[in-house]
N, C-alpha and C positions, 0 to 999 in steps of 0.2 A: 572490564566493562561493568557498567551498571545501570540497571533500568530504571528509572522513576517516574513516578505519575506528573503528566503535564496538564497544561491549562492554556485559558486564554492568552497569556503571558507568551507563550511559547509558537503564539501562532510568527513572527517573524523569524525563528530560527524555522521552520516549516519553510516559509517562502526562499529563503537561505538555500537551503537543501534543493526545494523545484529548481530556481533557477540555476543553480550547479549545473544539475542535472540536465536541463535542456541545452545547456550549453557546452555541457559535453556530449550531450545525444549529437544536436547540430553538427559540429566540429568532427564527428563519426559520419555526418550524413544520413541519420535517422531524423528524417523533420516530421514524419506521419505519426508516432507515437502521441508529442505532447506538441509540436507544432514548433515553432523559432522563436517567440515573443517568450521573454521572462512572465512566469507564473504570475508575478507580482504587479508586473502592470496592466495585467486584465484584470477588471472588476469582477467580469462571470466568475471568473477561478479563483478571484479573492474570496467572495463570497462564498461560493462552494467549499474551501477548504475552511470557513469560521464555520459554517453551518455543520460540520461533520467535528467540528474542534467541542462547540458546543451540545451535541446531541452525541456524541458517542466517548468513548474511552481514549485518552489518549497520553499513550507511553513514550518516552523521549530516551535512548541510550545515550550513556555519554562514553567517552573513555579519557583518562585522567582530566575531568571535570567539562569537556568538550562536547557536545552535543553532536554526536556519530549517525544516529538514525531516528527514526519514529515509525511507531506502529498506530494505527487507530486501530480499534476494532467496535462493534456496532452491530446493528441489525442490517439486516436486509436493505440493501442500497435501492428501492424502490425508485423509477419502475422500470427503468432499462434492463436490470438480469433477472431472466427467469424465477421465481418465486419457490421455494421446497413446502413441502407438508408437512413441515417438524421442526422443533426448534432448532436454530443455527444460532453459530456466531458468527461474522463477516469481519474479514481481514479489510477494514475500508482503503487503507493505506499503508503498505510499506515502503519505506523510505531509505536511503542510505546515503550518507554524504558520501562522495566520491574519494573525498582524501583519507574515508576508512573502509575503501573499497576492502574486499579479499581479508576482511579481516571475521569473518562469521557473523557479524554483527546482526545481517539479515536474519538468518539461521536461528540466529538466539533471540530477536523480537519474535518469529516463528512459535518458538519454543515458549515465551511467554503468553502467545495468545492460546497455543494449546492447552497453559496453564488456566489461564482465563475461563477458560470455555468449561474444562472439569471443573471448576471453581462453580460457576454458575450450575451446573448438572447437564450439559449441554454436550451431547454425541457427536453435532456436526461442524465443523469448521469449513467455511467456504473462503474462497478468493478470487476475484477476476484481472487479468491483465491482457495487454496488446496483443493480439492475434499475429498479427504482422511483421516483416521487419525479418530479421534472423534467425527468428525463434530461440532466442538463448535465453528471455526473458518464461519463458513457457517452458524450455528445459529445464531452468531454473528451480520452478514447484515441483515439477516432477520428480528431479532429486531432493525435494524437502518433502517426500511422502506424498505429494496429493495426486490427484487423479483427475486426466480430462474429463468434462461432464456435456457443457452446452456452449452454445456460443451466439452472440448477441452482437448488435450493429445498434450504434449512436452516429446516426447521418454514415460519414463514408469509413466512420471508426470502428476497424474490428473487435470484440473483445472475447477469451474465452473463461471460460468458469472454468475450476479447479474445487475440489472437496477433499476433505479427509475424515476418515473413521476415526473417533474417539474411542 
């Protein structure tokens, strides 16, 4: 695998990846996460995810020349999660195509934002995901090191925060 810096270019293999993804959440019968509509045919979430493509970092894995995953990372997703009093870096986005599930793919964008973050001089690493649902996505951080923090609602959507010590 290999990480490379993305761009605007990159925002379609993004929407690629969402709609996978909801369409395997669906077909599991998680519709509260991200909803049933493809990422791509809403404007909101178009928009949302150019606005976070343009203003923050964004890492693309691939594996034999394949685009596997994405990470952003960024500041502070202003104003839904709680706010720290120190410098952070924020995981805005991980992503994993499904057909490189189980492969650490995630793990190792993880690993590169931790890189990021010392790169910058940066102690905290934050991330927020679904409350909801199984909780396997919230076990998930926990076994990549972070630690529950706070937890935050967008209308009826739970979300929790995660951090970790640098």
């Amino acid at each position: 695998m290999e990480i490379r810096p993305g761009d605007d270019g990159d925002v379609p293999v993004l929407f690629d990846m969402f709609d996978e993804a909801v369409a395997w959440m669906v077909a599991r019968g998680n519709t509260e996460q991200w909803g049933t509509e493809p990422w791509s045919a809403q404007p909101q979430r178009v928009d949302r995810v150019r606005g976070m493509v343009a203003r923050a970092d964004l890492w693309i894995a691939e594996v034999g020349g394949e685009p596997a995953g994405a990470l952003i990372v960024g500041d502070h997703p202003e104003p839904d999660v709680p706010p720290v009093d120190e410098p952070e870096l924020y995981v805005l986005l991980l992503l994993v195509s499904r057909r490189h599930a189980g492969k650490r793919i995630g793990a190792r964008l993880l690993d590169h934002a931790r890189g990021e973050a010392r790169a910058r001089g940066v102690g905290l690493l934050r991330v927020d995901c679904f409350a909801g649902g199984t909780g396997d996505l919230m076990r998930y951080y926990i076994r990549n090191g972070f630690t529950p923090t706070t937890t935050f609602s967008v209308g009826d959507w739970q979300g929790q925060v995660f951090e970790q010590r640098l």
